[in-house]
Phi, psi and omega in degrees: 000137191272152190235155167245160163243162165241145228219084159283112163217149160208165213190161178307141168286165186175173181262145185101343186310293195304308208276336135325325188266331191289330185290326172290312171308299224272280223289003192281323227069019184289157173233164192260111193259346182219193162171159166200122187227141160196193173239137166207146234051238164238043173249164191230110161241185211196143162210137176238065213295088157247180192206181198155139178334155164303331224244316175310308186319300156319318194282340192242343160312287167331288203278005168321294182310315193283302187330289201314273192332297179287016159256339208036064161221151174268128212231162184173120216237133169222144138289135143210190196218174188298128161328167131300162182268127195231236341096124180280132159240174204246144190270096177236136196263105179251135175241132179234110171222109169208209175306128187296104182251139153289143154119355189313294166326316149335293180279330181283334183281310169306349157292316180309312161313285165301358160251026165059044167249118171309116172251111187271351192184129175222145162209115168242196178197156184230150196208188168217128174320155176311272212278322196277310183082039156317173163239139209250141145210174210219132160237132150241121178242175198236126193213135135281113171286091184330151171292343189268349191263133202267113198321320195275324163309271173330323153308309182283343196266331171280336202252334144330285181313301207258011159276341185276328190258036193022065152247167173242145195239133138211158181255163163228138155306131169257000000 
């Protein structure tokens, strides 16, 4: 029975990362089943959901230390498993974008929290208008919404929020 681990790794960004590290896996026998990769700053980071025999699993646990070095990355290896099958929630994609203030990310996921609303994929980025070079950001996050929680409340009550933060909001249903 194939088992998984999740695959953190980062390191100076450079060219070759990607096809090293995936190459190592492969030949460990592992397969990459999931992945997010980006740079930020002048870093490459990388998290990965691979799976594989028990005995791949071992082979790449053990050689964790050696991996780091000959990769030059800093690596950090978990088992985990497949969820449980839990209560159907309903999946919704919110992009909230307007002027860059600290504490934005703060708030909005501490509304999420308190309402036992899940993030499931976040992503932000920062920018500058075109003409003013005012500062701009942008979050799109991925959220499972509980069957108790009522889908037209949370929208008006989040869309609340981030007119109080001057953003601008929107959803999509997935």
């Amino acid at each position: 029975m194939n088992q998984s681990l999740v695959i953190t790794a980062i390191g100076e960004d450079r060219p070759g990362i990607v096809n090293e590290l995936s190459r190592t896996l492969l030949d460990a026998g592992l397969n990459i089943e999931d992945s997010r990769m980006s740079v930020l700053g002048g870093e490459f980071a990388v998290m990965l959901l691979v799976s594989g025999s028990s005995t791949a699993i071992n082979t790449i646990e053990k050689a964790a230390e050696h991996l780091s070095e000959s990769l030059n990355l800093k690596l950090l290896i978990k088992a985990t498993s497949q969820p449980e099958k839990t209560e159907t929630h309903s999946a919704c994609t919110i992009r909230v974008e307007g002027m860059d203030n600290p504490g934005i990310v703060h708030k909005l996921t501490e509304y999420l929290s308190r309402n036992h609303i899940n993030i499931i994929n976040m992503q932000t980025s920062s920018s500058h208008a075109p003409h003013t070079g005012t500062p701009l950001f942008s979050v799109q996050v991925r959220v499972n919404i509980p069957p108790a929680q009522d889908i037209n409340s949370f929208q008006a009550e989040f869309t609340e929020l981030c007119d109080a933060l001057n953003m601008d909001t929107e959803f999509t249903s997935d």
